[in-house]
SELO-371592 format. One record per residue (C-alpha): x, y, z; residue number from 1; residue in one letter. Coordinates in steps of 0.001 Angstrom, whole numbers, padded with zeros to 6 digits. Layout:
BEGIN
x:X; y:Y; z:Z; num:NUM; residuo:A
...
***
This chain:
BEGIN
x:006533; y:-017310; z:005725; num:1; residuo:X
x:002970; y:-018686; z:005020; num:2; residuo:X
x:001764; y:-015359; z:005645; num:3; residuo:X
x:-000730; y:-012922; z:003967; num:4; residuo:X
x:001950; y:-009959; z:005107; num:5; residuo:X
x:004802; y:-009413; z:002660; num:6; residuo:X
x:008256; y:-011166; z:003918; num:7; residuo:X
x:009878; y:-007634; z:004176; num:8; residuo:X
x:006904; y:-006592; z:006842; num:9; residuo:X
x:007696; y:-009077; z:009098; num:10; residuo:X
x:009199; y:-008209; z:012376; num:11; residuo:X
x:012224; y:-007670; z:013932; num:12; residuo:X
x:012723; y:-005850; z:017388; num:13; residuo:X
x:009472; y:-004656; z:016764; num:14; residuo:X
x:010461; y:-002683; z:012821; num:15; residuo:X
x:009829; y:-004388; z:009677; num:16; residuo:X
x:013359; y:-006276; z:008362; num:17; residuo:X
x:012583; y:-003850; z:005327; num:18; residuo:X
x:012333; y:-000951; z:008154; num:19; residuo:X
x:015807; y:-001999; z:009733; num:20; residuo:X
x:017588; y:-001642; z:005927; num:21; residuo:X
x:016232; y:001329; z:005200; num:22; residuo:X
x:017232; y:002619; z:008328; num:23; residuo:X
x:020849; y:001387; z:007682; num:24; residuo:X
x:020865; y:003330; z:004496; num:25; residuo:X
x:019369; y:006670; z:005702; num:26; residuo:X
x:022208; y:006731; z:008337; num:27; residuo:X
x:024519; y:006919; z:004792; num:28; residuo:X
x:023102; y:010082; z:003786; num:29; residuo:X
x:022285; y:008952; z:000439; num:30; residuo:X
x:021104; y:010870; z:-002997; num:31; residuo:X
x:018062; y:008875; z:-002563; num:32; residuo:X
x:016911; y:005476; z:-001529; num:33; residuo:X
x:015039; y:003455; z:-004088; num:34; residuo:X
x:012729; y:000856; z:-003295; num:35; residuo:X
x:012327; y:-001898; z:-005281; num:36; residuo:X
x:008703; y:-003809; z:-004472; num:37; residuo:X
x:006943; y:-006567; z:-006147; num:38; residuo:X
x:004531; y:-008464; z:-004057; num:39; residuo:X
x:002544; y:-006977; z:-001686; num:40; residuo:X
x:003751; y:-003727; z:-003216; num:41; residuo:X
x:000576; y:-001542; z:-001642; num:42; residuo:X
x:001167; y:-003069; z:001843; num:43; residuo:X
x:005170; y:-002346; z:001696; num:44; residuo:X
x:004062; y:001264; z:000447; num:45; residuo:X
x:001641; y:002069; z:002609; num:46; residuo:X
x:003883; y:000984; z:005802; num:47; residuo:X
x:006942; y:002112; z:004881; num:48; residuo:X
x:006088; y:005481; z:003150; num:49; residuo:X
x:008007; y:008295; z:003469; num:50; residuo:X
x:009972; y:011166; z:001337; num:51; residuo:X
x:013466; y:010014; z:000800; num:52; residuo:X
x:012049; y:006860; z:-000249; num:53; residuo:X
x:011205; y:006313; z:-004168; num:54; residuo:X
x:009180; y:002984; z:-004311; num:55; residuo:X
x:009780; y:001514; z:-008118; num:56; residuo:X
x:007552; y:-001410; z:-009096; num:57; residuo:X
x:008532; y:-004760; z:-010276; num:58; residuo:X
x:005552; y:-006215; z:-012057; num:59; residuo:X
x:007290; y:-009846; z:-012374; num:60; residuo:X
x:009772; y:-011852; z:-009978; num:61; residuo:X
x:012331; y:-012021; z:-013146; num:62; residuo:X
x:015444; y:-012146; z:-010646; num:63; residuo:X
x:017813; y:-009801; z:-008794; num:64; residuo:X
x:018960; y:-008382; z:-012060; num:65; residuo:X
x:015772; y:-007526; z:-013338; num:66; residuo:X
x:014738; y:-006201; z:-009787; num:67; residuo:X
x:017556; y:-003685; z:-009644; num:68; residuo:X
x:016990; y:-002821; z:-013504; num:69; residuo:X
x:014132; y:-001333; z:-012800; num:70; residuo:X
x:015314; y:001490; z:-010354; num:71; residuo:X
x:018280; y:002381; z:-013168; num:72; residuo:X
x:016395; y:005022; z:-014952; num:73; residuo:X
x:015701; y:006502; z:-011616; num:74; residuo:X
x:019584; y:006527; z:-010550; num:75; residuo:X
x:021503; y:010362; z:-010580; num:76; residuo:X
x:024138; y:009570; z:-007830; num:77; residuo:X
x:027903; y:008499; z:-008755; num:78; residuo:X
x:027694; y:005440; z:-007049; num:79; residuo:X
x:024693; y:002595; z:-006066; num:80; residuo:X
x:025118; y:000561; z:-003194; num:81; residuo:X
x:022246; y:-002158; z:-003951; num:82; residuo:X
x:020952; y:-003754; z:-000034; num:83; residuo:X
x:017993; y:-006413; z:000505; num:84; residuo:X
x:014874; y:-006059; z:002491; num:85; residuo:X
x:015062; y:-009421; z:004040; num:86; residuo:X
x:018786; y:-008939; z:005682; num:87; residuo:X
x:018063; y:-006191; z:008724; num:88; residuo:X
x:021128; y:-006574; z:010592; num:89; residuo:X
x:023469; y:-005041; z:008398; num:90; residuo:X
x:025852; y:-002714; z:010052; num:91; residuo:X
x:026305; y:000925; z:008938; num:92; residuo:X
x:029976; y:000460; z:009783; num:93; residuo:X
x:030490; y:-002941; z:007118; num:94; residuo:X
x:028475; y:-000482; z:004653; num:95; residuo:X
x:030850; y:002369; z:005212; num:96; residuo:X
x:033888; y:000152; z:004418; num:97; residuo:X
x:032160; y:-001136; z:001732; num:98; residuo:X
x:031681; y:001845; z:-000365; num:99; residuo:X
x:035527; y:002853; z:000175; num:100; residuo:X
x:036188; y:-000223; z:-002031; num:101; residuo:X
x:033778; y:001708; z:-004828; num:102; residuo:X
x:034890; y:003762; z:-007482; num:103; residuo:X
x:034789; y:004827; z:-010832; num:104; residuo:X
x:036971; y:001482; z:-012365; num:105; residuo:X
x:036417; y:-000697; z:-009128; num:106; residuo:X
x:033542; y:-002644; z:-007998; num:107; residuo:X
x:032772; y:-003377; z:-003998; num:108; residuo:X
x:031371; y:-006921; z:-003017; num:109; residuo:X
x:030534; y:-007870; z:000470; num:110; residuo:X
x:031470; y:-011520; z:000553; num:111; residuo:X
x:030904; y:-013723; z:003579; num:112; residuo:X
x:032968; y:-016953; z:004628; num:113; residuo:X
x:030723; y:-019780; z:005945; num:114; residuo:X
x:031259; y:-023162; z:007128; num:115; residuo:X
x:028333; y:-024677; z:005154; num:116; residuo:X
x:027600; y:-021495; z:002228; num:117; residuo:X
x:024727; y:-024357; z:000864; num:118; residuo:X
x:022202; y:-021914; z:-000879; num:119; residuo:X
x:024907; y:-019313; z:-001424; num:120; residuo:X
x:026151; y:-018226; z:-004599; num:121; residuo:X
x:030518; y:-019029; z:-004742; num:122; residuo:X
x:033128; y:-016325; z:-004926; num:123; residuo:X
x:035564; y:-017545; z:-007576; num:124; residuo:X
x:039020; y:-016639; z:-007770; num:125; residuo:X
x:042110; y:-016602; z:-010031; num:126; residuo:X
x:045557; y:-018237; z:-008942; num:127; residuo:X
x:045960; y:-014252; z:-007838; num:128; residuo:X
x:043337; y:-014327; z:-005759; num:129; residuo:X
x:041206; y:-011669; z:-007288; num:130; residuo:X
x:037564; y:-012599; z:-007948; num:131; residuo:X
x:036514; y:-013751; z:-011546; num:132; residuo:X
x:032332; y:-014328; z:-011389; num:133; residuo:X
x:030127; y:-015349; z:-008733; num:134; residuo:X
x:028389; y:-019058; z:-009338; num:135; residuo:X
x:025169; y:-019774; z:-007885; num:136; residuo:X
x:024878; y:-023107; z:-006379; num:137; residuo:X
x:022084; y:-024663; z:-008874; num:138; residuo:X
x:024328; y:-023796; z:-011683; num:139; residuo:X
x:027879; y:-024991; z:-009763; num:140; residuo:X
x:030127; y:-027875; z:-010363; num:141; residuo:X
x:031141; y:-029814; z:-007295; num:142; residuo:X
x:034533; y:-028113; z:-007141; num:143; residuo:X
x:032640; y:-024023; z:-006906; num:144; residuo:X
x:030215; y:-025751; z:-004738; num:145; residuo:X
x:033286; y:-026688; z:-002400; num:146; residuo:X
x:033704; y:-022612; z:-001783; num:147; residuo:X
x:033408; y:-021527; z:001819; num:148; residuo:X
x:033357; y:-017945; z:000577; num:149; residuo:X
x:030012; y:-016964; z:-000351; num:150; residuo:X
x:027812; y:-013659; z:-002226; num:151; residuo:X
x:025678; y:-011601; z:000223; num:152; residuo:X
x:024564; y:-010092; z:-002992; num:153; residuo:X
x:025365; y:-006495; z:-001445; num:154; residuo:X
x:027129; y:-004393; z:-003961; num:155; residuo:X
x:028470; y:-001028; z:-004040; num:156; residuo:X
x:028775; y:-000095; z:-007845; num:157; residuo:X
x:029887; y:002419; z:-010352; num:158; residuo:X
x:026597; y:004171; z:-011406; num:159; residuo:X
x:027557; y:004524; z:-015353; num:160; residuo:X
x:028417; y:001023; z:-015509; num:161; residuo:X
x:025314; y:-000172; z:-013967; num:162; residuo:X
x:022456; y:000599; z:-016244; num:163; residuo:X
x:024821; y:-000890; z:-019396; num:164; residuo:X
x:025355; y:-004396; z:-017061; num:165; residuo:X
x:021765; y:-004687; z:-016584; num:166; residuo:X
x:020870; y:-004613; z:-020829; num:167; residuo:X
x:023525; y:-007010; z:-020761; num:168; residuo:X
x:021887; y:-009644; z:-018801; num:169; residuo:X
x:020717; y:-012798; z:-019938; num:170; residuo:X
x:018166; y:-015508; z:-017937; num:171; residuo:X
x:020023; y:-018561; z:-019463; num:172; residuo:X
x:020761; y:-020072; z:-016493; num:173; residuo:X
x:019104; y:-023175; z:-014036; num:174; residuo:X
x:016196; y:-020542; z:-012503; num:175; residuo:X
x:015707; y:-019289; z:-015558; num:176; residuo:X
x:016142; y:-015690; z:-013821; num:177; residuo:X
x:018123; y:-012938; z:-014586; num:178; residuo:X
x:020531; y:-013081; z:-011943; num:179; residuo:X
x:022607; y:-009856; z:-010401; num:180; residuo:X
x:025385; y:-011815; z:-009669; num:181; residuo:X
x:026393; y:-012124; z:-013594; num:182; residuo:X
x:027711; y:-008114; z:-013037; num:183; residuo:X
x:030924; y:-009915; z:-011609; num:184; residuo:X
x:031678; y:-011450; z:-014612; num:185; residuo:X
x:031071; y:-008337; z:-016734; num:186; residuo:X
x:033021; y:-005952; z:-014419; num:187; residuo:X
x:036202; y:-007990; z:-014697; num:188; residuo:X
x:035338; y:-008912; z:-018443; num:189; residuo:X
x:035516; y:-004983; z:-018349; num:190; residuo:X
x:038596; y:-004415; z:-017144; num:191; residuo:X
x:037199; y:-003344; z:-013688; num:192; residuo:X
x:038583; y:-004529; z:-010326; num:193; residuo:X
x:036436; y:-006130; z:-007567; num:194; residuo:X
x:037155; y:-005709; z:-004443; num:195; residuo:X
x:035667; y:-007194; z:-001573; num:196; residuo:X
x:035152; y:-006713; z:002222; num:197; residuo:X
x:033685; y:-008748; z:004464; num:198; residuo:X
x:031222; y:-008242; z:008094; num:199; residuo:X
x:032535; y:-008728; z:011468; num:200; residuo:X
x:029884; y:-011131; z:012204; num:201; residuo:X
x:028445; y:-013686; z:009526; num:202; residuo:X
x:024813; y:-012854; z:011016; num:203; residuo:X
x:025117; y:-009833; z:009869; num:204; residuo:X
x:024083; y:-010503; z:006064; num:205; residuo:X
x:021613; y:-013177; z:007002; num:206; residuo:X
x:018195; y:-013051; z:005706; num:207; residuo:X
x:014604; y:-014676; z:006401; num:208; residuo:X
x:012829; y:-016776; z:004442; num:209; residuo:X
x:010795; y:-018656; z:007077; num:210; residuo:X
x:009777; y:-017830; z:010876; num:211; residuo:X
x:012506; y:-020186; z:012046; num:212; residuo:X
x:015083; y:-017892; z:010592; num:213; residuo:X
x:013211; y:-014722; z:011458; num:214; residuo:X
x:013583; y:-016351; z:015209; num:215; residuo:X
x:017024; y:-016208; z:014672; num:216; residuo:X
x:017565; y:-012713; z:013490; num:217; residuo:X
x:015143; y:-011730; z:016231; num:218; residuo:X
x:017459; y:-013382; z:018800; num:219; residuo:X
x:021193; y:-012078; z:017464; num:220; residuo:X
x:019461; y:-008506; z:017111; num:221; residuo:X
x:018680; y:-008688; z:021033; num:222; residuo:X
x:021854; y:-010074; z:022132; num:223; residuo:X
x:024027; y:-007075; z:020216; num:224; residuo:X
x:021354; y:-004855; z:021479; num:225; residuo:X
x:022564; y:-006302; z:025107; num:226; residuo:X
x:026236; y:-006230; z:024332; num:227; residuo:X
x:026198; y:-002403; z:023415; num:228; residuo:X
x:023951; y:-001225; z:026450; num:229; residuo:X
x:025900; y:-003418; z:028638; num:230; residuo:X
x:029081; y:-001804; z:027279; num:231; residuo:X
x:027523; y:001724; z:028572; num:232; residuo:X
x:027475; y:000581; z:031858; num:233; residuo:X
x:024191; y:-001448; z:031633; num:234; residuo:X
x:023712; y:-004984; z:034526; num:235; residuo:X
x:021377; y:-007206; z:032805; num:236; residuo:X
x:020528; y:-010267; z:034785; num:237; residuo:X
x:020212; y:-012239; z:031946; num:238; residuo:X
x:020920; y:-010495; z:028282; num:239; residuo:X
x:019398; y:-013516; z:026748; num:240; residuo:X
x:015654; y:-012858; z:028657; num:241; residuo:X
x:015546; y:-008867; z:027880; num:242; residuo:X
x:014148; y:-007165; z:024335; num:243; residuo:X
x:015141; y:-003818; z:022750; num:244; residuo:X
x:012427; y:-002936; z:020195; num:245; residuo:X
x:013319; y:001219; z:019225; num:246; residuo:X
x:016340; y:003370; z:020197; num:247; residuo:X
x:017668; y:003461; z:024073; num:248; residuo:X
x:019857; y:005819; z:025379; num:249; residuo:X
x:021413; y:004680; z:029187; num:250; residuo:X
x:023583; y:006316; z:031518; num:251; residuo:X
x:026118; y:004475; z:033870; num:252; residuo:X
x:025480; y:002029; z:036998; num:253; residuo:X
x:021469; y:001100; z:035142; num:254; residuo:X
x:020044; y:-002279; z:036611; num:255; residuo:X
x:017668; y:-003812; z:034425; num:256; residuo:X
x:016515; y:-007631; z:035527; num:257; residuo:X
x:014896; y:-010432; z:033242; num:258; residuo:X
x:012217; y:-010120; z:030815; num:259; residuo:X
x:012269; y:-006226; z:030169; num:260; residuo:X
x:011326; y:-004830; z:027034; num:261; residuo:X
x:012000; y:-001801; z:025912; num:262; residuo:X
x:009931; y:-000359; z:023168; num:263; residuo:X
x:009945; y:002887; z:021051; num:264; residuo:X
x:012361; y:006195; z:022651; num:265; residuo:X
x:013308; y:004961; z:025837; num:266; residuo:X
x:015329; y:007573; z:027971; num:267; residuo:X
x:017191; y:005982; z:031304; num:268; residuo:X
x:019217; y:007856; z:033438; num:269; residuo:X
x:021972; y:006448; z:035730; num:270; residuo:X
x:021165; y:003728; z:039046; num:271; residuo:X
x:017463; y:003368; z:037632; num:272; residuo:X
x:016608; y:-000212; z:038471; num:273; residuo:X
x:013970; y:-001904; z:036290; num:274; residuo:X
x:012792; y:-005146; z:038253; num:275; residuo:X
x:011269; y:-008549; z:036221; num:276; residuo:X
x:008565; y:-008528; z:033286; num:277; residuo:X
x:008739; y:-004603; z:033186; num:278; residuo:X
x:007812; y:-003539; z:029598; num:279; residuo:X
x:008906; y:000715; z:028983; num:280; residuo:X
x:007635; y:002358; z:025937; num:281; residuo:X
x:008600; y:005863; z:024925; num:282; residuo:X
x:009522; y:006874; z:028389; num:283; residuo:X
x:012154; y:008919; z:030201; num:284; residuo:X
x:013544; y:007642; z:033506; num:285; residuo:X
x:015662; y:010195; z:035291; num:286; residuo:X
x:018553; y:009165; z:037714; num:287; residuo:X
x:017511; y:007023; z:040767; num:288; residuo:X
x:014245; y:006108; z:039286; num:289; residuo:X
x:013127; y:002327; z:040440; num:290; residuo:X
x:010268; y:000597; z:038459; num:291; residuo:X
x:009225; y:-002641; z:040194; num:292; residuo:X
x:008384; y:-005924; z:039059; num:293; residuo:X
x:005485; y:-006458; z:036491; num:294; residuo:X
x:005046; y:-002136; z:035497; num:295; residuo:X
x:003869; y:-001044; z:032274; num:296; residuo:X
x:005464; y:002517; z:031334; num:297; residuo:X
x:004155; y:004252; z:028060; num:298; residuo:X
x:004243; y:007451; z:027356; num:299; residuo:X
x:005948; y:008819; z:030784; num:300; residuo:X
x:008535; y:011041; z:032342; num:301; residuo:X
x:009757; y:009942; z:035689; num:302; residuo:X
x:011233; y:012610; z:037975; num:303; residuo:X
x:014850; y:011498; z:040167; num:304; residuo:X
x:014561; y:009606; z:042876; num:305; residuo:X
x:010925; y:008624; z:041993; num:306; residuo:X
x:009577; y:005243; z:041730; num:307; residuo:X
x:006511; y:003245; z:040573; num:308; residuo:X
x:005063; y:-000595; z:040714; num:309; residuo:X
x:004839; y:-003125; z:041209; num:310; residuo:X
x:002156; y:-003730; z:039022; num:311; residuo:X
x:001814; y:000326; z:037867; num:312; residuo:X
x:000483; y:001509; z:034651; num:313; residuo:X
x:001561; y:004965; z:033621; num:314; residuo:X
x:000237; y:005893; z:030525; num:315; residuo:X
x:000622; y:008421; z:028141; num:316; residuo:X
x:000997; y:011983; z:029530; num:317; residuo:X
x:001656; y:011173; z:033184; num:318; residuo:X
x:004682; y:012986; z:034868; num:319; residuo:X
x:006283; y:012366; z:038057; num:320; residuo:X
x:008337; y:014759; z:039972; num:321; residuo:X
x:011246; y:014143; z:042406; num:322; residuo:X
x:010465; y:011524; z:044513; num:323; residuo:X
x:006860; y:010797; z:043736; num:324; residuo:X
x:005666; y:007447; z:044685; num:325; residuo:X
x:003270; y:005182; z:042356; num:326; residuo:X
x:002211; y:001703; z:044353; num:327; residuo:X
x:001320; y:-001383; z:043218; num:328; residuo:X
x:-002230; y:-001607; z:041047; num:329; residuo:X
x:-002178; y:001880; z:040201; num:330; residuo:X
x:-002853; y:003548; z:036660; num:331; residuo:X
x:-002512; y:006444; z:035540; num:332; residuo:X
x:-003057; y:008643; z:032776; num:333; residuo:X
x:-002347; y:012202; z:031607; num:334; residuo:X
x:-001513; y:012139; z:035476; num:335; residuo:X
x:001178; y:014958; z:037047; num:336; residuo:X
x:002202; y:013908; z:040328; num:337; residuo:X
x:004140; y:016500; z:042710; num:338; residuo:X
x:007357; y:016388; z:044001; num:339; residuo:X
x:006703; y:013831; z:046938; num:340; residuo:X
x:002909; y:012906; z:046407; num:341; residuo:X
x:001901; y:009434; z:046731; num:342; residuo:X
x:-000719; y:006950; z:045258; num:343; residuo:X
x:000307; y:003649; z:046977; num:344; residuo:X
x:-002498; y:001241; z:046176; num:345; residuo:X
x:-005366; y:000051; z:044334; num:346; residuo:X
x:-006025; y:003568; z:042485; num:347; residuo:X
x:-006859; y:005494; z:039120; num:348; residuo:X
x:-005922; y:009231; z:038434; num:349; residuo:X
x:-006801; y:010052; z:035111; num:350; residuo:X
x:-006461; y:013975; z:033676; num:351; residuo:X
x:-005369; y:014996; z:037141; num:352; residuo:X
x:-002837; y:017613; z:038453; num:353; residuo:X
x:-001452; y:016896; z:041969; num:354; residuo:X
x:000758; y:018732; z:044434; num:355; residuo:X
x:003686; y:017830; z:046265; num:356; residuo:X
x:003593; y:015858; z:049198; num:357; residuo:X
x:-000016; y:014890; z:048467; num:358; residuo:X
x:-001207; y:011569; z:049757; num:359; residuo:X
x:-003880; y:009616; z:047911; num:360; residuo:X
x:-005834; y:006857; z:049641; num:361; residuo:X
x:-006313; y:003309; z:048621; num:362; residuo:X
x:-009192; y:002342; z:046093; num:363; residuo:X
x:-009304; y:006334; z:044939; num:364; residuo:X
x:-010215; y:006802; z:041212; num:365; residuo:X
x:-011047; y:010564; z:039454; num:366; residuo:X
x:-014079; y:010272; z:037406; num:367; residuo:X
x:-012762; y:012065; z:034390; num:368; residuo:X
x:-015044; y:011434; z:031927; num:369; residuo:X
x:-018865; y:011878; z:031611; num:370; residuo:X
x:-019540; y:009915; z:028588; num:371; residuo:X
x:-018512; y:012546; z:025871; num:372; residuo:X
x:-015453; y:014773; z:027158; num:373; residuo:X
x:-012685; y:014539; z:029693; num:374; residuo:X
x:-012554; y:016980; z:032536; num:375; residuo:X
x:-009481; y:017332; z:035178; num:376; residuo:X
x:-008923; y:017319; z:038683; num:377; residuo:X
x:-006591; y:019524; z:040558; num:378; residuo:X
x:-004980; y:018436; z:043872; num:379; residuo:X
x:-003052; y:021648; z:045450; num:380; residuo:X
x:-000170; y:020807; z:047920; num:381; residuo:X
x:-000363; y:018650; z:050876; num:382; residuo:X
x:-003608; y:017210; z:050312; num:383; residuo:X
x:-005050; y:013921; z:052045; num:384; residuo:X
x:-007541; y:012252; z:049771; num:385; residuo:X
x:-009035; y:009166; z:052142; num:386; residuo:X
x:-009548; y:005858; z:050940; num:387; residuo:X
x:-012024; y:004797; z:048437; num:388; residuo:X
x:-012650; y:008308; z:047206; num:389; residuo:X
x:-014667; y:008823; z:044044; num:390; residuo:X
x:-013197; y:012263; z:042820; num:391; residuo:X
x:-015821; y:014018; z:040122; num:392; residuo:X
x:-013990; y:015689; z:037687; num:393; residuo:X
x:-013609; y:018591; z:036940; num:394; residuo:X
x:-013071; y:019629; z:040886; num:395; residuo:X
x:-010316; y:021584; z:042907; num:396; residuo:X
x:-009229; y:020165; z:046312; num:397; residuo:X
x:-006828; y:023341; z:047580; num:398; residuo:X
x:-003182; y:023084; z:049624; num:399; residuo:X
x:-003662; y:021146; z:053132; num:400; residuo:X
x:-007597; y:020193; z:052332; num:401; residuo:X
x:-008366; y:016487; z:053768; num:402; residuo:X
x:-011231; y:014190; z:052266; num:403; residuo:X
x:-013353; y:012064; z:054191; num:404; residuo:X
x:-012661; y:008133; z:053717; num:405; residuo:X
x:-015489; y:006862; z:051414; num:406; residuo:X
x:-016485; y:010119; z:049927; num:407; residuo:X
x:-017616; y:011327; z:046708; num:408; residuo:X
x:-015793; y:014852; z:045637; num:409; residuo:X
x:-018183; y:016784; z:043500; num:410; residuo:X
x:-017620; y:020137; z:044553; num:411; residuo:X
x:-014671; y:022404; z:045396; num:412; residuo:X
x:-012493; y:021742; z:048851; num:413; residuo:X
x:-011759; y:024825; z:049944; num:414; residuo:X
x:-007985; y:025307; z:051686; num:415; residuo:X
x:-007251; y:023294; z:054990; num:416; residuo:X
x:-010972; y:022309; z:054906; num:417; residuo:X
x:-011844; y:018122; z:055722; num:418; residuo:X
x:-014740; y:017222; z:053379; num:419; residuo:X
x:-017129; y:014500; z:054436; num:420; residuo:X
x:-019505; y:013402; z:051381; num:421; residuo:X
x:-021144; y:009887; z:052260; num:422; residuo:X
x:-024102; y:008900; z:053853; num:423; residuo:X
x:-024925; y:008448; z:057560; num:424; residuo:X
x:-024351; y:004900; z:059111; num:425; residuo:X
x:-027442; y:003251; z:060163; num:426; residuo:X
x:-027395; y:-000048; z:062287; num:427; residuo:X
x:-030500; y:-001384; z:062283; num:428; residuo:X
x:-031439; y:-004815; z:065085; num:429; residuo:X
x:-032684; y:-007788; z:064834; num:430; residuo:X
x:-031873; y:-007847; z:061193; num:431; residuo:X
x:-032394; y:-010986; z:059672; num:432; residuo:X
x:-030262; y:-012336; z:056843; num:433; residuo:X
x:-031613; y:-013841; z:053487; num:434; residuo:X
x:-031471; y:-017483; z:053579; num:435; residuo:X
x:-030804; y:-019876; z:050959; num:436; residuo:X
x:-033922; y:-021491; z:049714; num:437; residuo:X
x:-033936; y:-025024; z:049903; num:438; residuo:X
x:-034134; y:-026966; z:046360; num:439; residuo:X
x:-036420; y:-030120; z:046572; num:440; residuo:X
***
């Protein structure tokens, strides 16, 4: 990776690859889930910490073998189903079918069949077709290496036999390693039968060893991300220009167009329409909702019918009711608007509760905070804030109060009152303007 962060940490749809397995085996409901680090153990630790997880430490790279040998004296549970932290897009499903094939005198491999298997180790059969050993390819003879079918290394193993295979291993080989792969070998030697099964999609068992590859994972992740939400009734545009990066649940008839990204627990409803370069993060949008071109939503609930952008930022904390209406260039945070209120343009409510069917001018902004604490503003029903309004937090404007264009809000607006807080216009004649002084 020519990276200082481990190869596990590495991204995909914004979770480690080491993130995505270990959320593939929680969804098991294992015993336990032991993780086997080595370098960059602290960093892996540190990330990924957590209480189902029991982080065992390989001092040396020895192999696979000696990597899984040294979570054996940890094991209790009948049977192991060994997974690696550089292959995220495993499916729960080909692990489920996988451990059917496991039992107390059977062994389950998850082979793969490729049309070039170069770096994979060979699946090699008997004239019955059941499989004898695994080969890897430095240690192959040009008939093994003409195997299609090759080892994802993914196992699903007897737990008694598995500590007695690992003494058993031996690092006299081309790496010089002590490979996993040799278990084959000793199940059948054993008298155990290995059975195999095999993923729907070859991509599925693919790992990363560079950032071209980890391109690729990123890319096949985001198209089956598509495929499933446009199998719920999702219309993307184009399901090669849009990102899923957490869990999203949809609802029916949901328009998203290109470049949206999704981030974190996103919530849409059905007919929301998301326009271009929208990114939502740990949002809810209820039915109806429309988010225009170029939005960033983190951190917001959006009422039905309600709509914001283009170019809105709602950040954390802001909720919009039925039919609110956020315009383009318009933030806000820790913001409730009212069923029906409106901040169309150029504006910034911060810590502020408003009404419904209030209507906030252009260029308005609520000066929440005084340097060391926030303070909030309260907006009652059917307020008119004017344009370029400097509201001074904290302050209460009450139901049907208007505010002066211009004005700065420091004190309390009394019900149905207009408040007018700028300074008399002066014009002043024969004013002359500055000139431009003349350079030699």
């Amino acid at each position: 990776m020519r990276s200082a962060l481990p190869k596990v940490l590495h991204p995909v749809a914004g979770n480690s690859m080491l993130g995505h397995v270990i959320h593939s085996a929680r969804q098991l409901s294992p015993e336990r889930i032991h993780v086997v680090i080595g370098h960059g153990a602290d960093a892996v630790r540190e990330r990924l910490a957590a209480d189902d997880l029991n982080f065992v430490l390989q001092d040396k790279q020895l192999g696979t073998g000696h990597a899984v040998a040294q979570a054996v004296p940890f094991i209790s549970a009948d049977t192991v189903l060994i997974l690696y932290g550089d292959v995220p897009l495993i499916e729960v499903e080909t692990l489920q079918r996988l451990l059917l094939q496991a039992g107390p005198e059977q062994l389950g491999l998850l082979t793969v069949e490729l049309a070039d298997p170069t770096g994979y180790g060979r699946i090699v059969r008997n004239g019955e077709g059941k499989v004898t050993a695994i080969v890897e390819q430095k240690d192959a003879n040009e008939a093994e290496r003409a195997i299609t079918e090759g080892n994802t290394g993914i196992l699903a193993v007897p737990a008694k036999r598995l500590g007695d295979w690992m003494s058993r291993l031996s690092n006299n080989n081309a790496q010089g390693e002590y490979y996993l792969t040799d278990v084959i070998a000793m199940a059948v030697s054993d008298g155990l039968t290995v059975a195999t099964e095999q993923p729907h999609d070859a991509m599925e068992v693919q790992g990363a060893n560079d950032r071209k590859q980890l391109s690729e994972l990123e890319r096949h992740y985001q198209l089956r991300a598509a495929r499933r939400l446009m199998a719920q009734g999702v219309t993307l545009r184009d399901p090669a220009r849009f990102d899923v990066r957490g869990d999203v649940t949809v609802g029916r008839d949901v328009l998203i167009d290109i470049n949206v990204i999704l981030e974190g627990r996103v919530v849409i409803e059905d007919d929301v329409v998301i326009g271009p370069n929208c990114v939502i993060k740990d949002s809810t949008l209820r039915k109806g909702v429309v988010i225009k071109a170029n939005s960033h939503i983190d951190g917001a609930v959006l009422g039905e019918g309600s709509d914001a952008g283009p170019f809105a930022r709602l950040r954390p904390g802001t909720v919009l009711d039925a039919r609110a209406h956020v315009g383009n260039f318009v933030e806000l945070k820790n913001a409730h608007l009212g069923e029906d209120a409106k901040a169309g343009h150029l504006t910034y409510l911060g810590d502020a509760e408003i009404g419904a069917r209030t209507n906030i001018g252009a260029g308005t902004i609520t000066c929440n905070y005084d340097g060391a604490n926030k303070h909030k503003t309260v907006l009652g029903q059917d307020v008119f804030i004017g344009s370029n309004n400097s509201l001074v937090a904290p302050v209460d404007i009450l139901d049907g109060a208007t505010t002066a264009a211009g004005s700065t809000i420091n004190q309390k607006v009394e019900k149905s009152q207009l408040a007018v807080a700028r300074s008399r216009q002066k014009n002043i004649d024969g004013w002359k303007r500055p000139e431009k002084i003349k350079k030699n």
